[in-house]
Backbone as JSON Lines, residues from 0, in Angstrom:
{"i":0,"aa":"X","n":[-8.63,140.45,72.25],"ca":[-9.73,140.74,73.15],"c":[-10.11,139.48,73.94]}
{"i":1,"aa":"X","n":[-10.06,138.3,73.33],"ca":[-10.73,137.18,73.77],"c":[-9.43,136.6,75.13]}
{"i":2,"aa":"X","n":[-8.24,136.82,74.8],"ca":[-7.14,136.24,75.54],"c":[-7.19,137.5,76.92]}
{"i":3,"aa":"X","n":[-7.4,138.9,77.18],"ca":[-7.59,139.72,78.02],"c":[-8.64,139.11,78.75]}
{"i":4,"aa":"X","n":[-9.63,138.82,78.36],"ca":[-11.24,138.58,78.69],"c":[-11.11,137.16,80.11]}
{"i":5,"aa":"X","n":[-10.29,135.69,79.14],"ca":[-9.69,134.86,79.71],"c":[-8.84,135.19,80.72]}
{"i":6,"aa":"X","n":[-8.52,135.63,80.68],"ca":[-6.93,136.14,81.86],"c":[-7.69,137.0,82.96]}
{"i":7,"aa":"X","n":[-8.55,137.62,82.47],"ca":[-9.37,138.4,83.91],"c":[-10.17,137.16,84.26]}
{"i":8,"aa":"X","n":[-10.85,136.64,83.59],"ca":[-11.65,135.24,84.43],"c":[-10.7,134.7,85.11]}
{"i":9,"aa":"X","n":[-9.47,134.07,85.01],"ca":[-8.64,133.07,85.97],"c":[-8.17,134.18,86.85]}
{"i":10,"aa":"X","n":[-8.31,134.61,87.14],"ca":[-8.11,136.13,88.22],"c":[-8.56,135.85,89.32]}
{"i":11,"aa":"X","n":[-8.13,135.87,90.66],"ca":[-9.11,135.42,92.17],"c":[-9.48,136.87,92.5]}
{"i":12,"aa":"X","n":[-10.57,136.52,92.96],"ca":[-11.06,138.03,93.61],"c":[-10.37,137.93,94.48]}
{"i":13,"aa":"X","n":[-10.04,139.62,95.05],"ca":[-9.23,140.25,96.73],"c":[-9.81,139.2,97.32]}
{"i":14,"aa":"X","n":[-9.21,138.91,98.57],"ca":[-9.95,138.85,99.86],"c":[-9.23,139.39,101.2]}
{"i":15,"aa":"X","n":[-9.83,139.71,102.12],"ca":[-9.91,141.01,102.74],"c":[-9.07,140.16,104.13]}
{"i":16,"aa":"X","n":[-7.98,140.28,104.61],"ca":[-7.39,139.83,105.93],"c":[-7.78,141.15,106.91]}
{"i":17,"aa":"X","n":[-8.5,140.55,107.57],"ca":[-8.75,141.48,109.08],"c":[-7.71,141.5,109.58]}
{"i":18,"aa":"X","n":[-7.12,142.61,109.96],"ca":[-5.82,142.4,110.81],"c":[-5.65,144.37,111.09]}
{"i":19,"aa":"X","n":[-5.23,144.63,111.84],"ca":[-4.88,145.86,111.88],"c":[-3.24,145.75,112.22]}
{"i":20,"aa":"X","n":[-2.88,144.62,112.19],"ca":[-1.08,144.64,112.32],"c":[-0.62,144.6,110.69]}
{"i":21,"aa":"X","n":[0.04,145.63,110.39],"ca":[0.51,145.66,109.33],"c":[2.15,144.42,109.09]}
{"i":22,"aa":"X","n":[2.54,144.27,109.92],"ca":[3.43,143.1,110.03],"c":[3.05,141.98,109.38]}
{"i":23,"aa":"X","n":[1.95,141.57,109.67],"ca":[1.22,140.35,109.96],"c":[0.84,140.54,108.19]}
{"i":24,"aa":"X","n":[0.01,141.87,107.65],"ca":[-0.76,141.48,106.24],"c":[0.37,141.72,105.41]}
{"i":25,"aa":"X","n":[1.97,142.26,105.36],"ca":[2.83,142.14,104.54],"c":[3.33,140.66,104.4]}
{"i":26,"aa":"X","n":[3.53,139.98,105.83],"ca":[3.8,138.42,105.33],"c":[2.65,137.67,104.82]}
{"i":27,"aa":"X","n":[1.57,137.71,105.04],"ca":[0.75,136.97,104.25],"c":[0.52,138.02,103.01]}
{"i":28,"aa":"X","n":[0.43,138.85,102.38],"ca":[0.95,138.9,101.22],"c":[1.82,138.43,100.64]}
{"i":29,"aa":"X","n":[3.18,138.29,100.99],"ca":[3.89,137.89,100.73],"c":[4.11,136.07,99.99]}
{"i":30,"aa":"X","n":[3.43,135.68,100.84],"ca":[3.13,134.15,100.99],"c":[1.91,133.69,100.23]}
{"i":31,"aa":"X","n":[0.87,134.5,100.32],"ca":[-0.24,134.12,98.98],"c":[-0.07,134.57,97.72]}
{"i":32,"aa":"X","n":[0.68,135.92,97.29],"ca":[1.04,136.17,95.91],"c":[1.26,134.46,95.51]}
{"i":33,"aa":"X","n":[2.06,133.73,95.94],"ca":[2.48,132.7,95.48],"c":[1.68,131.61,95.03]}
{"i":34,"aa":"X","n":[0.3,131.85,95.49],"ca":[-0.94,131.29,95.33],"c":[-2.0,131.72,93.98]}
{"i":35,"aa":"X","n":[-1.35,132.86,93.97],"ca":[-2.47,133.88,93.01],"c":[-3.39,134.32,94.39]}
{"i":36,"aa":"X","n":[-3.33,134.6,95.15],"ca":[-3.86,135.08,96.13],"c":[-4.33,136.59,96.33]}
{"i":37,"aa":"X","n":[-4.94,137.43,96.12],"ca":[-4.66,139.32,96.42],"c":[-5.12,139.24,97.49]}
{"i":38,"aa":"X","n":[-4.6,140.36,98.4],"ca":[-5.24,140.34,99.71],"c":[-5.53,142.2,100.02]}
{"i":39,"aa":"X","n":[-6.26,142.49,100.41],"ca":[-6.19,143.71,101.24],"c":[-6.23,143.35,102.64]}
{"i":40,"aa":"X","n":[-6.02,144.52,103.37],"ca":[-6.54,144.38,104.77],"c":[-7.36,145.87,105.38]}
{"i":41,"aa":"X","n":[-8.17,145.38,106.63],"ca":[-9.15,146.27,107.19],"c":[-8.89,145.86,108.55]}
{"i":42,"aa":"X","n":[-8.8,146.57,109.49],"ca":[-9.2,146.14,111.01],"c":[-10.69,146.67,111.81]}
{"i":43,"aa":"X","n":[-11.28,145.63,111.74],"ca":[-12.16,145.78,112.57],"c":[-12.41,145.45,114.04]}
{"i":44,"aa":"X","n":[-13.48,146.07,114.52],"ca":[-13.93,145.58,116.19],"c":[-14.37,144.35,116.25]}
{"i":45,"aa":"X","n":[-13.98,143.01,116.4],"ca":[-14.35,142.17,117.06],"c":[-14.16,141.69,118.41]}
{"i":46,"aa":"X","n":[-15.45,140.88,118.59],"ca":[-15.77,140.33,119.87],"c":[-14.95,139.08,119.82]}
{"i":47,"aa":"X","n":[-14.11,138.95,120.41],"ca":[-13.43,138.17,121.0],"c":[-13.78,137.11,121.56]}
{"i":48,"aa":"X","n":[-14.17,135.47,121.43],"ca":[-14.62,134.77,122.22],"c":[-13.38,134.02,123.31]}
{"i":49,"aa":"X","n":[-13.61,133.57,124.48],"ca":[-12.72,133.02,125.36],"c":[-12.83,131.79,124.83]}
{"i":50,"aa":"X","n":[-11.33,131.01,125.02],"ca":[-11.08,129.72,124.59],"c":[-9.7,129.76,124.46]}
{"i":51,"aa":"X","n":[-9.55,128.09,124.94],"ca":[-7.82,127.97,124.67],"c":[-7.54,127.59,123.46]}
{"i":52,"aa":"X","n":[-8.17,127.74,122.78],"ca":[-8.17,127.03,121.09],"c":[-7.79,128.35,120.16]}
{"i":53,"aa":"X","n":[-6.61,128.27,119.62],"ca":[-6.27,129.6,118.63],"c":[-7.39,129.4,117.65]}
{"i":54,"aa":"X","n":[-7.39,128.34,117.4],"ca":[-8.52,127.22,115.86],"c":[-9.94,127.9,116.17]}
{"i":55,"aa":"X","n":[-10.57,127.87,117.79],"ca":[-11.83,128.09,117.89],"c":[-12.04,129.64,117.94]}
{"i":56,"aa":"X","n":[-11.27,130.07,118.14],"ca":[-11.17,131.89,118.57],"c":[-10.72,132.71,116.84]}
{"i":57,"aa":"X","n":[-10.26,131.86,116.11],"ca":[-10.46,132.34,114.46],"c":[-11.56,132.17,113.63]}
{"i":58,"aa":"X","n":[-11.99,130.9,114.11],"ca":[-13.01,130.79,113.36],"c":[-14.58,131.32,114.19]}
{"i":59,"aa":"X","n":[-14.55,131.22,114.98],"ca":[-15.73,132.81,115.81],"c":[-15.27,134.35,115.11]}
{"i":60,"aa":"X","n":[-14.39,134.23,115.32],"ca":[-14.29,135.89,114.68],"c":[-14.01,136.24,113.2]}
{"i":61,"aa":"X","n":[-14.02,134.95,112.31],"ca":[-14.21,135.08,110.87],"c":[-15.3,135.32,110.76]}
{"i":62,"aa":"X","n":[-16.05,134.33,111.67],"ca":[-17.67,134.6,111.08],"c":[-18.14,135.71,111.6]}
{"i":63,"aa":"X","n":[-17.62,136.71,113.16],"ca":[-18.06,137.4,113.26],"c":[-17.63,138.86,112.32]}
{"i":64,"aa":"X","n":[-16.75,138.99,111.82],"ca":[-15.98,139.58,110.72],"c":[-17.16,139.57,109.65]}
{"i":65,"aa":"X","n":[-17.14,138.32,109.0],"ca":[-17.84,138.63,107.76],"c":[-19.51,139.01,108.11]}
{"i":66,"aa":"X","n":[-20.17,138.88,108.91],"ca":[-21.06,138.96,109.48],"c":[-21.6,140.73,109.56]}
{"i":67,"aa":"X","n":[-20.25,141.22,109.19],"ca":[-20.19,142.61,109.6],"c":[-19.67,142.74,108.33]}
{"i":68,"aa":"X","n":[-19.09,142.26,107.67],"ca":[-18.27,142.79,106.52],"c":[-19.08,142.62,105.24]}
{"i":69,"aa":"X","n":[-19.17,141.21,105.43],"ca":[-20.24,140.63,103.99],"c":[-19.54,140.52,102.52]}
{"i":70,"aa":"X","n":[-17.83,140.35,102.85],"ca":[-17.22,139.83,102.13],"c":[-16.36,138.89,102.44]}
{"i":71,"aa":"X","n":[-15.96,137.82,101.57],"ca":[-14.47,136.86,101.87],"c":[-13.8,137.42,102.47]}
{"i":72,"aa":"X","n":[-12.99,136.78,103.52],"ca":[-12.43,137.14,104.76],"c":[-11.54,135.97,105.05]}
{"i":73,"aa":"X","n":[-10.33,136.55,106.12],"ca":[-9.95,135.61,106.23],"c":[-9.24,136.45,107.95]}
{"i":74,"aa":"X","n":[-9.04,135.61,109.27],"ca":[-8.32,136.16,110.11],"c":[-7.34,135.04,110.51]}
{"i":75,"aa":"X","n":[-6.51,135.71,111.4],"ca":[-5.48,135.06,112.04],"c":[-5.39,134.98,113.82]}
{"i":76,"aa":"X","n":[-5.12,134.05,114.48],"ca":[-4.73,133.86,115.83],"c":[-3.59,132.89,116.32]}
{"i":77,"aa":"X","n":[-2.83,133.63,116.98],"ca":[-1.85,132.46,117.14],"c":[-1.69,132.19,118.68]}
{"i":78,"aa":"X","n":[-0.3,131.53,119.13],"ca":[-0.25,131.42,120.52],"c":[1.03,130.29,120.78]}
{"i":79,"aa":"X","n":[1.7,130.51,121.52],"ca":[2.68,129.88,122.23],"c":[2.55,128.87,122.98]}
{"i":80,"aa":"X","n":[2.27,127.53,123.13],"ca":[2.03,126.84,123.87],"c":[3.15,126.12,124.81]}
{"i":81,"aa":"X","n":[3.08,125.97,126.1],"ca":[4.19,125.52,126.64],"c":[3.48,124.56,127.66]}
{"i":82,"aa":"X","n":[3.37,123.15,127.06],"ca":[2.93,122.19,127.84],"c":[3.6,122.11,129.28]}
{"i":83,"aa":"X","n":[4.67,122.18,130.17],"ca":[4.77,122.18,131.24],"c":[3.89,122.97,131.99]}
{"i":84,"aa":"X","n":[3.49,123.73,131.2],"ca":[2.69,125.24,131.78],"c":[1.12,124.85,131.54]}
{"i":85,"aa":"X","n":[0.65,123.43,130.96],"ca":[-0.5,123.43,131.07],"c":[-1.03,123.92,129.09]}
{"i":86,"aa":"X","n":[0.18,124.09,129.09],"ca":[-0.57,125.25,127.8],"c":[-0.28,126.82,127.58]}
{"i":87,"aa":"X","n":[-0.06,127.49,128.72],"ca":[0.15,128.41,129.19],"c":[1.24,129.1,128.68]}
{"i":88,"aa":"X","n":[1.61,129.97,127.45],"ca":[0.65,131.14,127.37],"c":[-0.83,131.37,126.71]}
{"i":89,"aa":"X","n":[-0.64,130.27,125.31],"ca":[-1.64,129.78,124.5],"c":[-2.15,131.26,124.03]}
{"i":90,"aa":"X","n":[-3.81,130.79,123.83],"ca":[-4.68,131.73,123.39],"c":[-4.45,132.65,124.02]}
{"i":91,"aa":"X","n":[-3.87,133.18,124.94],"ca":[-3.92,134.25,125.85],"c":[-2.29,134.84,125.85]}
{"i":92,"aa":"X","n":[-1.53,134.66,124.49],"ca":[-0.13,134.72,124.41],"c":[0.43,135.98,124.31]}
{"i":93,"aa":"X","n":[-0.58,137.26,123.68],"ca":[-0.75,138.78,123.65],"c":[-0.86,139.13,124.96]}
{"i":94,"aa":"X","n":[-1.82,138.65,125.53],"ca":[-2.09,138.92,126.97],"c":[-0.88,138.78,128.09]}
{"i":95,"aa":"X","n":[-0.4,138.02,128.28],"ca":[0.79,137.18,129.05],"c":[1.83,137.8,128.58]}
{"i":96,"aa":"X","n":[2.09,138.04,127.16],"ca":[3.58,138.96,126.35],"c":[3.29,140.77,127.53]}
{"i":97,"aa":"X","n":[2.13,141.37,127.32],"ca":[2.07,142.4,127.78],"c":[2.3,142.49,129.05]}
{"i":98,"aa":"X","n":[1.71,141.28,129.63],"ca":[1.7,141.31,131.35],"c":[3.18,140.97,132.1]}
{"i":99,"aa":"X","n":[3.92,139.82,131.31],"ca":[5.27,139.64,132.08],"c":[6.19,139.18,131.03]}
{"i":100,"aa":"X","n":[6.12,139.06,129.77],"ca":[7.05,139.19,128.52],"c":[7.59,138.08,128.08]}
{"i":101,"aa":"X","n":[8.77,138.44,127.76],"ca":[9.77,137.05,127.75],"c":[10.79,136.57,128.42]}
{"i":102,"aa":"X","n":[10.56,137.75,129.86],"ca":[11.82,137.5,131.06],"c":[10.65,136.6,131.82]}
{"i":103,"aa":"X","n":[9.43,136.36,131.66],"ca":[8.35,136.18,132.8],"c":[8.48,134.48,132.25]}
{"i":104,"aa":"X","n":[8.24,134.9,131.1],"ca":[8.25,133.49,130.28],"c":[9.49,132.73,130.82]}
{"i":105,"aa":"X","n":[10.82,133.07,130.58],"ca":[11.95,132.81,130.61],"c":[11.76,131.94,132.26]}
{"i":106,"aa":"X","n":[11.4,133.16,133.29],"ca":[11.22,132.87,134.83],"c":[10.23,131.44,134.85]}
{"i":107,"aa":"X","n":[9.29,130.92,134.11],"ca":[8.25,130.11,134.42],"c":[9.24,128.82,133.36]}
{"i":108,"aa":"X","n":[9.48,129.12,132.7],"ca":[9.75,127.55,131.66],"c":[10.98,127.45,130.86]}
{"i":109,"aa":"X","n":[12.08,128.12,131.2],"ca":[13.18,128.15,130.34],"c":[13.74,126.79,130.22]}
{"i":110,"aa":"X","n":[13.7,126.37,128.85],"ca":[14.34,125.0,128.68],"c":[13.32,124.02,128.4]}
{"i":111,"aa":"X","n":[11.81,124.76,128.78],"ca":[10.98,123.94,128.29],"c":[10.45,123.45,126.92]}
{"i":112,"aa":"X","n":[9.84,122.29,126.62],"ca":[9.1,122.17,125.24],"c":[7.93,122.74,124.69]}
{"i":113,"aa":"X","n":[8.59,123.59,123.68],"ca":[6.97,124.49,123.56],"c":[6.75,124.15,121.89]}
{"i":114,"aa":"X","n":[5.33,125.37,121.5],"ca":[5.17,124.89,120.03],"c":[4.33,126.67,120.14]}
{"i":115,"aa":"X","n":[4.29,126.82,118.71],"ca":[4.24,128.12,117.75],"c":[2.99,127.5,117.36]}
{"i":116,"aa":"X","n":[1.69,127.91,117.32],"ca":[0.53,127.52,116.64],"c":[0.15,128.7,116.07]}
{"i":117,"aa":"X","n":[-0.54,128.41,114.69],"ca":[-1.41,129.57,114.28],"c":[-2.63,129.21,113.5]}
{"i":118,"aa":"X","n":[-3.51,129.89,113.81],"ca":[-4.82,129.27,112.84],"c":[-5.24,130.58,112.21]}
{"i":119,"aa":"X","n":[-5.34,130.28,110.38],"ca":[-6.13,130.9,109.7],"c":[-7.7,130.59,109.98]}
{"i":120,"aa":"X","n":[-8.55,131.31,109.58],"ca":[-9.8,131.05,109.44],"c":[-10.71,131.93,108.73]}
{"i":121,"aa":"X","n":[-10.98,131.34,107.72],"ca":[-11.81,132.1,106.2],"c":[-13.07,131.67,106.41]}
{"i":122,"aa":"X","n":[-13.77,133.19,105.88],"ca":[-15.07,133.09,106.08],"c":[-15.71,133.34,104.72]}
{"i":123,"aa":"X","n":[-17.1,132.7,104.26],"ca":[-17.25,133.28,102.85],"c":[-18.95,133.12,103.27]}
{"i":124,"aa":"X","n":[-19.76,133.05,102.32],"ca":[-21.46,132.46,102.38],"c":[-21.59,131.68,102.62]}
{"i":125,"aa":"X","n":[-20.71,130.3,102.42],"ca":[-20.55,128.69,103.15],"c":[-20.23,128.66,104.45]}
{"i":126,"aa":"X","n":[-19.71,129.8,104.87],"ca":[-19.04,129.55,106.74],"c":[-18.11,129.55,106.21]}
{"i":127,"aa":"X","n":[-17.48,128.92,107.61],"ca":[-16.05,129.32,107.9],"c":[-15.32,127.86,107.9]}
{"i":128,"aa":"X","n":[-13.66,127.82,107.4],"ca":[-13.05,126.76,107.93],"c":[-11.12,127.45,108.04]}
{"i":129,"aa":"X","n":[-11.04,126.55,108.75],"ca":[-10.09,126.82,109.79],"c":[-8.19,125.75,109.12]}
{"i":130,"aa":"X","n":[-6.97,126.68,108.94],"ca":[-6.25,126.04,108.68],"c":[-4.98,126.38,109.78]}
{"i":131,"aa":"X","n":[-4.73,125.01,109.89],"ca":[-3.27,125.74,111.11],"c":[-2.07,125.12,110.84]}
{"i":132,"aa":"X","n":[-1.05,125.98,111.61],"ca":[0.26,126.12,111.35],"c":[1.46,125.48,112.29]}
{"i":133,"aa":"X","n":[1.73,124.34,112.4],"ca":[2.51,124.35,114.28],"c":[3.86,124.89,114.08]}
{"i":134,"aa":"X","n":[4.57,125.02,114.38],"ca":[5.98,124.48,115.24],"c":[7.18,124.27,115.82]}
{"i":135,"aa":"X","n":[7.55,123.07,116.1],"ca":[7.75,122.61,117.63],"c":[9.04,123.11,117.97]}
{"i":136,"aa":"X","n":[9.36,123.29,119.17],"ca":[10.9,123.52,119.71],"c":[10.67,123.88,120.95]}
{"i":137,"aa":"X","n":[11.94,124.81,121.61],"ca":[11.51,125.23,123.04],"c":[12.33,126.23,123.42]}
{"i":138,"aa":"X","n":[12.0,126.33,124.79],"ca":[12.08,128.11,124.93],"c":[13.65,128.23,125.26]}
{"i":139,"aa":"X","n":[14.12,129.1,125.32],"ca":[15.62,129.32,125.64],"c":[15.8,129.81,126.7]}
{"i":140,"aa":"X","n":[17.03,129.75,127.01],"ca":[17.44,130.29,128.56],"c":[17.49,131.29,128.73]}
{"i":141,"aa":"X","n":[17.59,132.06,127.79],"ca":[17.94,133.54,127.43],"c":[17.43,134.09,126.65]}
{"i":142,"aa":"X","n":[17.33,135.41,126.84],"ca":[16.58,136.66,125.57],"c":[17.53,136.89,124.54]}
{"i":143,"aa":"X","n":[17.43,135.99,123.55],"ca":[18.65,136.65,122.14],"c":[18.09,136.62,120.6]}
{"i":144,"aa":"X","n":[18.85,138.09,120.47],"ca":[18.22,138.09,118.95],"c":[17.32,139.71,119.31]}
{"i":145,"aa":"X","n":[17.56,140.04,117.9],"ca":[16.99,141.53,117.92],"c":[16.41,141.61,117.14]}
{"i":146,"aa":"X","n":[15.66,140.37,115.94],"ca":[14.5,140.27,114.7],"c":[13.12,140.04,115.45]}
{"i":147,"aa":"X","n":[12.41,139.96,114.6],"ca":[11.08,139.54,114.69],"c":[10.57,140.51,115.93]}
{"i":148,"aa":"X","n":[9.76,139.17,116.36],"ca":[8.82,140.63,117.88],"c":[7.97,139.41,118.47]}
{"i":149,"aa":"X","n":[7.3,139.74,119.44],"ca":[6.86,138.87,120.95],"c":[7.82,138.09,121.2]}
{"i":150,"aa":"X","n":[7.61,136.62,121.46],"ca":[7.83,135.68,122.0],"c":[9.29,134.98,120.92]}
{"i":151,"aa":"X","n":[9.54,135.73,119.47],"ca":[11.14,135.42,118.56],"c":[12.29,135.29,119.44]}
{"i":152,"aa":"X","n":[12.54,136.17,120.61],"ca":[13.94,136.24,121.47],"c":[14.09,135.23,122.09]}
{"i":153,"aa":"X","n":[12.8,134.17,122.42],"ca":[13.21,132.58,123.34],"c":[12.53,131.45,123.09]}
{"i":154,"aa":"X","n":[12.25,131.54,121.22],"ca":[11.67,130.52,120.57],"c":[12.95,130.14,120.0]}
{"i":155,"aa":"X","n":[13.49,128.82,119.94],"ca":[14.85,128.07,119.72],"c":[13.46,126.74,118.92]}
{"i":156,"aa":"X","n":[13.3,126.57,117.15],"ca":[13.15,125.77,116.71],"c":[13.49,124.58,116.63]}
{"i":157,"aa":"X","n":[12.45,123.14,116.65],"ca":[13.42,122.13,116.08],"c":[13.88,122.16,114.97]}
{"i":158,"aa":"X","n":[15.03,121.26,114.49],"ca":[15.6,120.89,113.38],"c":[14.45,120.34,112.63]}
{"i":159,"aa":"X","n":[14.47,120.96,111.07],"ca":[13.6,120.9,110.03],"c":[14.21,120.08,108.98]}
{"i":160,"aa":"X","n":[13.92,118.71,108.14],"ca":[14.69,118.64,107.11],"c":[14.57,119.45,106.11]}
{"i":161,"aa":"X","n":[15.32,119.78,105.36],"ca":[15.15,120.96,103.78],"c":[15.33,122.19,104.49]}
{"i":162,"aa":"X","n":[15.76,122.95,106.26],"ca":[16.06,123.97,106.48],"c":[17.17,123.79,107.12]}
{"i":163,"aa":"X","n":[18.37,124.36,106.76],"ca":[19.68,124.53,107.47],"c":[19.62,125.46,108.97]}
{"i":164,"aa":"X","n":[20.01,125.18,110.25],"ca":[20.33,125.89,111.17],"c":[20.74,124.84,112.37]}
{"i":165,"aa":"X","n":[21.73,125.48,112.91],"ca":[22.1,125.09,113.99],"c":[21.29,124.19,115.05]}
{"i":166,"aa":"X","n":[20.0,124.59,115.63],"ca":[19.03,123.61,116.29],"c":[19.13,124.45,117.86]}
{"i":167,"aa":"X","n":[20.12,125.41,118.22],"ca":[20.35,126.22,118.82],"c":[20.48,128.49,118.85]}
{"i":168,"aa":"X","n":[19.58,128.1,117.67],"ca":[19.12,130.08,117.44],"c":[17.69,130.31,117.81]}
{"i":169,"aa":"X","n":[17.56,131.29,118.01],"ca":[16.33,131.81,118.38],"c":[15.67,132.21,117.06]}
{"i":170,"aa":"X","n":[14.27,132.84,117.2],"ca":[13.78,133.3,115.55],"c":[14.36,134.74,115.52]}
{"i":171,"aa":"X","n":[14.76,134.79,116.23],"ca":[14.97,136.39,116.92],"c":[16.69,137.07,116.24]}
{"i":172,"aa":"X","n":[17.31,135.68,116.35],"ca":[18.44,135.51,116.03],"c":[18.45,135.13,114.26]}
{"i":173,"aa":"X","n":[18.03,134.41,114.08],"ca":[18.03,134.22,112.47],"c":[16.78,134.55,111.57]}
{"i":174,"aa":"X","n":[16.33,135.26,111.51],"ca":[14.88,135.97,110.58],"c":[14.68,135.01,109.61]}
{"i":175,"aa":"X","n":[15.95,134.49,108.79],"ca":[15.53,133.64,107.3],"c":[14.98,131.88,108.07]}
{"i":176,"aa":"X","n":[15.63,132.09,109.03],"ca":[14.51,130.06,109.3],"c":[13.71,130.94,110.1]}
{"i":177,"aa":"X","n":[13.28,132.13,110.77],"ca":[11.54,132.07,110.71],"c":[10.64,132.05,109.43]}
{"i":178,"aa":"X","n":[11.58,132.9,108.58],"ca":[10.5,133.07,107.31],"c":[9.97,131.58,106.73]}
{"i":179,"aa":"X","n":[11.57,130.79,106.88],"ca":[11.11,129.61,106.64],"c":[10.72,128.51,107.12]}
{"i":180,"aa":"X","n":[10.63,128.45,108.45],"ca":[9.49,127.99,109.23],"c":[8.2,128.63,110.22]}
{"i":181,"aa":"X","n":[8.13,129.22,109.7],"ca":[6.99,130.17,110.36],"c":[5.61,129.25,110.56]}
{"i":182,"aa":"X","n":[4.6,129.26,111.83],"ca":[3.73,128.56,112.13],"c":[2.8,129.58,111.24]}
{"i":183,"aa":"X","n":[2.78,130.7,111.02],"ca":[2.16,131.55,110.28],"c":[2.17,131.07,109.01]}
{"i":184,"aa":"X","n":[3.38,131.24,108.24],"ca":[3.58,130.8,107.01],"c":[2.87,129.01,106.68]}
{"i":185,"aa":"X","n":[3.04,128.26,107.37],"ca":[2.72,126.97,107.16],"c":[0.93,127.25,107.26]}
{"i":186,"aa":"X","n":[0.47,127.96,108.31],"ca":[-1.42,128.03,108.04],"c":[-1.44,128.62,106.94]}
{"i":187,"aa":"X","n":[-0.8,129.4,106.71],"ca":[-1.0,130.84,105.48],"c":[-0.64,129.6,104.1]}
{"i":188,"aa":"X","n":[0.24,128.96,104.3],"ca":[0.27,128.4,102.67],"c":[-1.11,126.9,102.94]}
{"i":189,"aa":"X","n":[-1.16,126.82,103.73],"ca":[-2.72,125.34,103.36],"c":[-4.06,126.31,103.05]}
{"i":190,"aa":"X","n":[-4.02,127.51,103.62],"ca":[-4.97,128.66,102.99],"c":[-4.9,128.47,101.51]}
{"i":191,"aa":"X","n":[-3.73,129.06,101.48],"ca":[-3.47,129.28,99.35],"c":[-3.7,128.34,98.77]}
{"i":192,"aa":"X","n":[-3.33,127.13,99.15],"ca":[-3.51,125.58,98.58],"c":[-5.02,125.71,98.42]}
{"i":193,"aa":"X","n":[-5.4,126.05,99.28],"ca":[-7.26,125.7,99.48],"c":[-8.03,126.8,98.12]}
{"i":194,"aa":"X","n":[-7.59,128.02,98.37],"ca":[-8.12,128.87,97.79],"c":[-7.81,128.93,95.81]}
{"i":195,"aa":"X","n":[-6.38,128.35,95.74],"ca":[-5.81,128.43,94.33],"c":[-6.8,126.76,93.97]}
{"i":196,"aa":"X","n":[-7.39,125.94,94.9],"ca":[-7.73,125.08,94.26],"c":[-9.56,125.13,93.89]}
{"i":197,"aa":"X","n":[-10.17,126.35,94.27],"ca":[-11.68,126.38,94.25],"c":[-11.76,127.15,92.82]}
């Protein structure tokens, strides 16, 4: 009785990923099990604040999330950045994917240096804090690769030490070095770090 009793105390409570992309809450499941992490997910209506900051636009809508929810929370925002472009697609990388894709992309910066950002941002009774994910490589000349989804067909990673690949595939093209470099995965595990350590 006493060893059951123990084992439910070291237990983390759920916490709840806002997300209505089911894509999105199978890999971070995936990635916090490893934490002792449980997660559900819920999608709610949030207000959206403007900003080129993935960092500032997660952590507004964690708090506006829990604000409404009134439990641990945690959301996600990411974005494509392509410094020749100013930044451009950035915070606005959903927006820009819908409006002219990755041939539009391709048309404005092929060959350019870009970066993969993503920011978690958990909300609890303390507020909110914010963990992110980069990275770096650049866009390709071409649409290749039939994995992943948005912006995977003309993201060409840098070389990682401890990950094998060419330095020339798209994420689109090899699924196992996104899994294993994912700007997602890298916010998503300083989350777990944070959370397996409270």
């Amino acid at each position: 009785m006493e060893g059951k009793t123990a084992g439910r105390l070291a237990e983390k409570p759920e916490i709840l990923f806002v997300t209505g992309n089911g894509h999105k809450f199978r890999e971070a499941e995936s990635i916090l099990k490893h934490f002792g992490v449980n997660i559900s997910h819920k999608n709610l209506h949030l207000e959206e604040m403007r900003s080129d900051s993935v960092e500032e636009i997660a952590r507004a809508s964690a708090l506006d999330a829990y604000a409404k929810a009134g439990v641990p929370l945690f959301v996600e925002d990411s974005g494509l950045f392509i410094p020749s472009l100013g930044g451009f697609p950035g915070a606005y990388s959903a927006w820009a994917f819908g409006k002219i894709g990755n041939a539009g992309i391709l048309k404005l910066a092929a060959g350019s240096v870009a970066e993969f950002r993503a920011a978690i941002a958990y909300a609890d009774e303390n507020g909110a804090k914010t963990f992110t994910g980069i990275v770096k490589g650049r866009i390709s000349d071409e649409i290749r690769g039939n994995e992943g989804f948005g912006y995977d067909p003309i993201f060409i990673p840098d070389k990682f030490a401890g990950v094998r690949h060419s330095g020339e595939k798209t994420f689109a093209e090899v699924p196992e070095m996104k899994a294993a470099l994912s700007h997602r995965k890298r916010a998503l595990e300083e989350f777990g770090k944070y959370i397996k350590q409270r």
